[in-house]
Residue frames relative to the residue before (quaternion, step in Angstrom):
aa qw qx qy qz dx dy dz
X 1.0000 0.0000 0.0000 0.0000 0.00 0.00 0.00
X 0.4028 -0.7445 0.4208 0.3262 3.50 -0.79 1.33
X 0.6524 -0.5351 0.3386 0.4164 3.94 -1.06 0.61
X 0.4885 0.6371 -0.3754 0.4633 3.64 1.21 -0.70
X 0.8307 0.2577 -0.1872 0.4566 3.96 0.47 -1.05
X 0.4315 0.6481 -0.4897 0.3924 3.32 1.47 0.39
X 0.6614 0.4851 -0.0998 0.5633 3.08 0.98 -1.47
X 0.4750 0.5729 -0.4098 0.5275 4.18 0.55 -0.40
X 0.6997 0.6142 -0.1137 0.3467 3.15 0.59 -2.32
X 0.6169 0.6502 -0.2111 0.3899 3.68 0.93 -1.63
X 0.8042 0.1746 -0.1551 0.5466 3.01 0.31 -2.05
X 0.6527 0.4498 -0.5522 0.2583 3.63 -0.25 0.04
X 0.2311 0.8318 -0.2529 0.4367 3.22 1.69 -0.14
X 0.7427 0.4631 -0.0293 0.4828 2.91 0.41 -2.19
X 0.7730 0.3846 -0.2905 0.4126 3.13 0.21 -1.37
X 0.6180 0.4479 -0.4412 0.4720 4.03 0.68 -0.63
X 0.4775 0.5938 -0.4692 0.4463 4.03 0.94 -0.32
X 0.7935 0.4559 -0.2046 0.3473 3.41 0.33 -1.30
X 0.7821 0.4317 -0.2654 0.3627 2.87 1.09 -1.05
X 0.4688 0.5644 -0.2139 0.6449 3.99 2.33 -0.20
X 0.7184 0.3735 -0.3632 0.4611 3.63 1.22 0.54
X 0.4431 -0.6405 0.4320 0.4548 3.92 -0.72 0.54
X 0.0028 0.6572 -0.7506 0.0685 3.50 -0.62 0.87
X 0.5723 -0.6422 0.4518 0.2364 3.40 -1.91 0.91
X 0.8671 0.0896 0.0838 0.4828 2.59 0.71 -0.89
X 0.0385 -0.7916 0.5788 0.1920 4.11 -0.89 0.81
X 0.0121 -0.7837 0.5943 0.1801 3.47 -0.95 0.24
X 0.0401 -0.7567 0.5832 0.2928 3.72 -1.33 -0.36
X 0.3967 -0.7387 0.5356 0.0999 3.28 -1.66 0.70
X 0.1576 -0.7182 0.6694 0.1061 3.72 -0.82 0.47
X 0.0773 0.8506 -0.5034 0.1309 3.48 -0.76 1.00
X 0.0675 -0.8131 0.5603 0.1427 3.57 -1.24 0.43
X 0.4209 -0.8335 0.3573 -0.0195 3.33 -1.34 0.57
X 0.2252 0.8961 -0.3809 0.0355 3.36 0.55 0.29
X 0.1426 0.8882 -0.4187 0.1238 3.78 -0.41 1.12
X 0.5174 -0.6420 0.5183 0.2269 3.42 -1.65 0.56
X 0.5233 -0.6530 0.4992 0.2246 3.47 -0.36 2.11
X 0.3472 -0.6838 0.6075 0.2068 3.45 -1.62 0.04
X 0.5883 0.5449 -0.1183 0.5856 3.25 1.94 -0.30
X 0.4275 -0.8625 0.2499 0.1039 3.24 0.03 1.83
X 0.3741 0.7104 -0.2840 0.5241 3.16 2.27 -0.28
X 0.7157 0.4177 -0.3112 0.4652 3.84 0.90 -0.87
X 0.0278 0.7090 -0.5697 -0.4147 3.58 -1.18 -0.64
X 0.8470 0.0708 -0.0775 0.5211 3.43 0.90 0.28
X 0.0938 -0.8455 0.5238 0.0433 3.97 -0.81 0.63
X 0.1877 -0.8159 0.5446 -0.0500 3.54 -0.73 0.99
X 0.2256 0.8490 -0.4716 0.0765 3.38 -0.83 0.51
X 0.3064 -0.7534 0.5207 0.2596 4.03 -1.11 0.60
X 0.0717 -0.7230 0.6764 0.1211 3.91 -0.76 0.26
X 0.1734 -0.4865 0.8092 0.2801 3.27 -2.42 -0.61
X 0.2454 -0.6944 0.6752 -0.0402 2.56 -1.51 0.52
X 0.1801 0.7723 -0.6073 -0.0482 3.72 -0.58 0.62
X 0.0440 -0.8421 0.5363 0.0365 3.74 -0.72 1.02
X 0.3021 -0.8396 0.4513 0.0109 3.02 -0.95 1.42
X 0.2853 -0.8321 0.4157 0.2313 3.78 0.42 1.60
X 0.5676 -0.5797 0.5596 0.1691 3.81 -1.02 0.93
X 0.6826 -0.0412 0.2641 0.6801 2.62 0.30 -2.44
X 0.6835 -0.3145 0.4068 0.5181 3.85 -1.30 -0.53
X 0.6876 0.5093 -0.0745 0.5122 3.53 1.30 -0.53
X 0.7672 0.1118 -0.1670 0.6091 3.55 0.75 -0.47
X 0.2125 -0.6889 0.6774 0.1462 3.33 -1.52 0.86
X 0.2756 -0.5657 0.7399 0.2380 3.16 -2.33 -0.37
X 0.1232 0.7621 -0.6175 -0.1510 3.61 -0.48 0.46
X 0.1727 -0.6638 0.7078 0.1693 3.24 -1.47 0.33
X 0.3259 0.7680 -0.5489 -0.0515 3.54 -1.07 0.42
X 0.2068 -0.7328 0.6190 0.1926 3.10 -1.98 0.05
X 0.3420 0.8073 -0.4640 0.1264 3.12 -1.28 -0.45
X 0.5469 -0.7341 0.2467 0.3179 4.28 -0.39 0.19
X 0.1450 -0.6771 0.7074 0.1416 3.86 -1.10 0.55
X 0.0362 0.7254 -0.6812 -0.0917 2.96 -1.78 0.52
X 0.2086 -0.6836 0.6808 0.1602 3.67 -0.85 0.59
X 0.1078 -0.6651 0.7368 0.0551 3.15 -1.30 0.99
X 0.5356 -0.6688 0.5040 0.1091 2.90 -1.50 1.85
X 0.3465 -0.7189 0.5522 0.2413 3.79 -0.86 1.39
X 0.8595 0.1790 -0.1556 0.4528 3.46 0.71 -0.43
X 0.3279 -0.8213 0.4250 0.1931 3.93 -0.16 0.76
X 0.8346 0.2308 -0.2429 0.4373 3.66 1.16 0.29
X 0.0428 -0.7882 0.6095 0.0738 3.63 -0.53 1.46
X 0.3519 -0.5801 0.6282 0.3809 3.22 -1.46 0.47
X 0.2381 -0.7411 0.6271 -0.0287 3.54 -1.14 1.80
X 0.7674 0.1525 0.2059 0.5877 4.29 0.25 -0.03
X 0.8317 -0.1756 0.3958 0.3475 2.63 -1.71 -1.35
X 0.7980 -0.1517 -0.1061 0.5735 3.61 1.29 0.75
X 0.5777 -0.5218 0.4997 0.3799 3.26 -1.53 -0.11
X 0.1861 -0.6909 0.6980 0.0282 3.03 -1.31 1.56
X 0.5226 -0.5305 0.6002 0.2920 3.56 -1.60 0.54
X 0.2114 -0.7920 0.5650 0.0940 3.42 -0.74 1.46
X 0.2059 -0.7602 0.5722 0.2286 3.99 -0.44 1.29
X 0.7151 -0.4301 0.3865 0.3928 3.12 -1.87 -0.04
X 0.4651 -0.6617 0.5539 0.1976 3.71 -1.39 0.44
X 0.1333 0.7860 -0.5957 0.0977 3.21 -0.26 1.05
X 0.2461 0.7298 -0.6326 0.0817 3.75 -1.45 0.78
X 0.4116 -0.7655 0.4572 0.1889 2.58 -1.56 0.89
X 0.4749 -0.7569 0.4278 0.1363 4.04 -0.23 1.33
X 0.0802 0.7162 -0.6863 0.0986 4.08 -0.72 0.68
X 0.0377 0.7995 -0.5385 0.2636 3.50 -0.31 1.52
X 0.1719 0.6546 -0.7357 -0.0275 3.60 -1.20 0.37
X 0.0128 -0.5204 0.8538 -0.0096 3.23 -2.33 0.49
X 0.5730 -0.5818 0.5274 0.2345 2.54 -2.12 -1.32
X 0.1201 0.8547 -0.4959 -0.0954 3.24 -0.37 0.15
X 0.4318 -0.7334 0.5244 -0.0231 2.95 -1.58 1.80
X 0.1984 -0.7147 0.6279 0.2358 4.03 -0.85 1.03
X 0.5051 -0.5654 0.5629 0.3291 3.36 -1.41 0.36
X 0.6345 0.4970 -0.4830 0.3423 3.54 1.20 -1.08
X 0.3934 -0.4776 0.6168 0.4866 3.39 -1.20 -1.28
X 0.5412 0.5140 -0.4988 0.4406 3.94 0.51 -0.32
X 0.5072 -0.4592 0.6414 0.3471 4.04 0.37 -0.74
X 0.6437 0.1022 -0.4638 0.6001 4.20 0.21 0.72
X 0.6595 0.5475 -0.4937 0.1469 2.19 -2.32 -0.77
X 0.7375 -0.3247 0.2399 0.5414 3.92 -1.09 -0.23
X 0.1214 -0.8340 0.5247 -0.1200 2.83 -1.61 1.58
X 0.0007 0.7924 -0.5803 -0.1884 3.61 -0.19 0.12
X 0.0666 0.7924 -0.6063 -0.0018 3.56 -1.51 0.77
X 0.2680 -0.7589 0.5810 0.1211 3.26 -1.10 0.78
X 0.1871 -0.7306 0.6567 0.0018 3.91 -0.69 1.03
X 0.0538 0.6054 -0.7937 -0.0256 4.07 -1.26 0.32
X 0.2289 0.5376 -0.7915 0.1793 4.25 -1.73 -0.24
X 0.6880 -0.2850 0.6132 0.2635 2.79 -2.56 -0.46
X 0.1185 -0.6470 0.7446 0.1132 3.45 -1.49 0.33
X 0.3425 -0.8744 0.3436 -0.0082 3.35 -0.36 1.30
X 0.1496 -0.9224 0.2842 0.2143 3.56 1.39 0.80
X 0.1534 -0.8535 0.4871 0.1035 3.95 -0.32 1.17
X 0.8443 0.3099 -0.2734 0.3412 3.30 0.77 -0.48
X 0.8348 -0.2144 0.1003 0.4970 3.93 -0.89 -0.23
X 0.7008 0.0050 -0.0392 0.7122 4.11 -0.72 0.97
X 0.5708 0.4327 -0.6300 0.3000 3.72 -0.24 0.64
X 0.3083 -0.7595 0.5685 0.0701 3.26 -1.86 0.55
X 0.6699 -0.4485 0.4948 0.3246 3.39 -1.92 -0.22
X 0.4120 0.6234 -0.6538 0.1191 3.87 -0.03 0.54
X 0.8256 -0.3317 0.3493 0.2939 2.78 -2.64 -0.13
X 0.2391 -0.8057 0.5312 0.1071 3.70 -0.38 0.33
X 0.2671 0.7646 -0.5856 0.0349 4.00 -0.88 0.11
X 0.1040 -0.7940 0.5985 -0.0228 3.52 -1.36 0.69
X 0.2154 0.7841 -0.5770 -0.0759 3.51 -0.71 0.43
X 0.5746 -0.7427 0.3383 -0.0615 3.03 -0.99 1.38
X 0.4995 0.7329 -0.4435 -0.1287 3.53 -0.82 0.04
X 0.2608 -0.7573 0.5921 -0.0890 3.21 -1.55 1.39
X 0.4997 -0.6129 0.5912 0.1586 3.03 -2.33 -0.01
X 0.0505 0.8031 -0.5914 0.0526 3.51 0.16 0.40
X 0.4963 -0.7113 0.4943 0.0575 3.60 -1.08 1.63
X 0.3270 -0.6823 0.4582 0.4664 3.85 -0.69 -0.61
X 0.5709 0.5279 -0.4058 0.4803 3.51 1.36 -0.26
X 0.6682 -0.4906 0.2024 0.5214 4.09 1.11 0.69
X 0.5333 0.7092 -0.4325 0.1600 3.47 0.58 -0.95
X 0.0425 -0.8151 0.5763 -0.0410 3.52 -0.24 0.59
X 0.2587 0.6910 -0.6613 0.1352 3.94 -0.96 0.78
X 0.1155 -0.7837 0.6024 -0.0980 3.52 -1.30 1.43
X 0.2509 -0.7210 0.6029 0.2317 3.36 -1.13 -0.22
X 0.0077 0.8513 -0.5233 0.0360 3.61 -0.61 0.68
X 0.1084 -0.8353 0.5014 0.1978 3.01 -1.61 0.02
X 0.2285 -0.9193 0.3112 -0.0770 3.04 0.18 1.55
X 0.2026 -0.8659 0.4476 -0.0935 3.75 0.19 1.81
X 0.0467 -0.9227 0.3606 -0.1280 3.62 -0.50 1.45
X 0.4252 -0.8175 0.2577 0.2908 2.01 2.42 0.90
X 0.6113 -0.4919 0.3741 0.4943 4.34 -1.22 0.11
X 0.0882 -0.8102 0.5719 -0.0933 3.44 0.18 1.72
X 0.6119 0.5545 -0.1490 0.5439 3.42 1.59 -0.96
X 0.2241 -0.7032 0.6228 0.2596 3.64 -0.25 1.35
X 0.7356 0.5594 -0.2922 0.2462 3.15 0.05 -1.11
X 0.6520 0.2773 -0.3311 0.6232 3.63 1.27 -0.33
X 0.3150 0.5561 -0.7213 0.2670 4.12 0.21 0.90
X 0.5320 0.5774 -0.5410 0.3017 3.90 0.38 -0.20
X 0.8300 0.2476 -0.2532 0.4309 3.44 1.22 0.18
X 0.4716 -0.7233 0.4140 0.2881 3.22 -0.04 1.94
X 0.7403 0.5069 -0.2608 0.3562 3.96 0.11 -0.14
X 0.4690 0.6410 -0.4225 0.4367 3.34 1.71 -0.16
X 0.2237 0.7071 -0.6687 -0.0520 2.65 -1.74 1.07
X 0.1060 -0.9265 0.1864 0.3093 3.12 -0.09 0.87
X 0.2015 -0.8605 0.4371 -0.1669 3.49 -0.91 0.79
X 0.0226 -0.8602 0.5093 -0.0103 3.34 -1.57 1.04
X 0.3281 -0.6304 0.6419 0.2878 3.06 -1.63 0.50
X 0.0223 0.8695 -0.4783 0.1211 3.34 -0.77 1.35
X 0.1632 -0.7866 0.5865 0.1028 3.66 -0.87 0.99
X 0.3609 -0.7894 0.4838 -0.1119 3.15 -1.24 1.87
X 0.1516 0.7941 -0.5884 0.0167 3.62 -0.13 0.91
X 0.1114 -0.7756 0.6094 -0.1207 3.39 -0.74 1.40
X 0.3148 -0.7161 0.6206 0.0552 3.25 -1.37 0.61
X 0.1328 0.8918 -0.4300 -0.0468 3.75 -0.34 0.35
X 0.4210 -0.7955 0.4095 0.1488 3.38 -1.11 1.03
X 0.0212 0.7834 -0.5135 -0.3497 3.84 -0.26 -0.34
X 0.5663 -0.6786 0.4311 0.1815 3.24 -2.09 1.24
């Protein structure tokens, strides 16, 4: 089985666990992203998710999310081999769960969260790799929800393996709204 449907396989797993267990409480988020690549090939990456987080305690979450990233390529021509190829944007689409922990006891306020999944590669010479983010944020009781993260997609970009050090990656700021079910 190819490592791509292991991981596929996992979190949907996960998510039928969560959803076949008495949790208190479900909510879902709706969120954008916008961030500064770590991979000099980008000049900037953007992206929309969901998010559904399933409260343990008032204190511990489950998220599960999904939704799309794209890096847009700062330059469009690498020399690849035997010539220069036009390097397209990186787009994928990300399925992840962790946890995330409030400092308060009420369930807002300063959080820290850690996220791993697949980053699903959509556009040209992109791929299947391991994905992971950990996060931190503020999250209101009236939903508001803003974090900072850093969010590793690992050499998702065939076209940039010609450098053994790619990885590709962001520093990204997240403003999210959430609802409870």
């Amino acid at each position: 089985m190819k490592k791509s449907t292991k991981l596929f396989a996992s979190a949907v797993a996960a998510v039928a666990i969560f959803f076949s267990t008495n949790v208190n409480a479900q909510k879902i988020g709706i969120g954008a992203n916008v961030g500064i690549p770590t991979d000099d090939a980008y000049s900037f990456a953007a992206g929309l998710d969901v998010r559904l987080q399933f409260d343990v305690t008032k204190q511990l979450s489950v998220p599960v999310a999904t939704g799309y990233t794209n890096f847009f390529a700062k330059d469009r021509t690498v020399n690849f081999g035997a010539g220069n190829v036009d390097l397209p944007d990186y787009g994928y689409i990300p399925v992840k769960t962790g946890l995330k922990y409030f400092l308060d006891p009420s369930g807002s306020g300063v959080y820290a969260m850690g996220e791993v999944g697949a980053a699903f590669g959509v556009t040209d010479h992109a791929k299947t790799t391991f994905l992971y983010a950990p996060t931190l944020g503020y999250s209101w009781s009236n939903g508001l929800d803003l974090g900072i993260k850093y969010e590793n997609a690992g050499k998702g970009d065939a076209l940039r393996l010609i450098d053994d050090k790619n990885r590709t990656g962001q520093i990204a700021l997240r403003i999210a709204y959430g609802f409870k079910l």
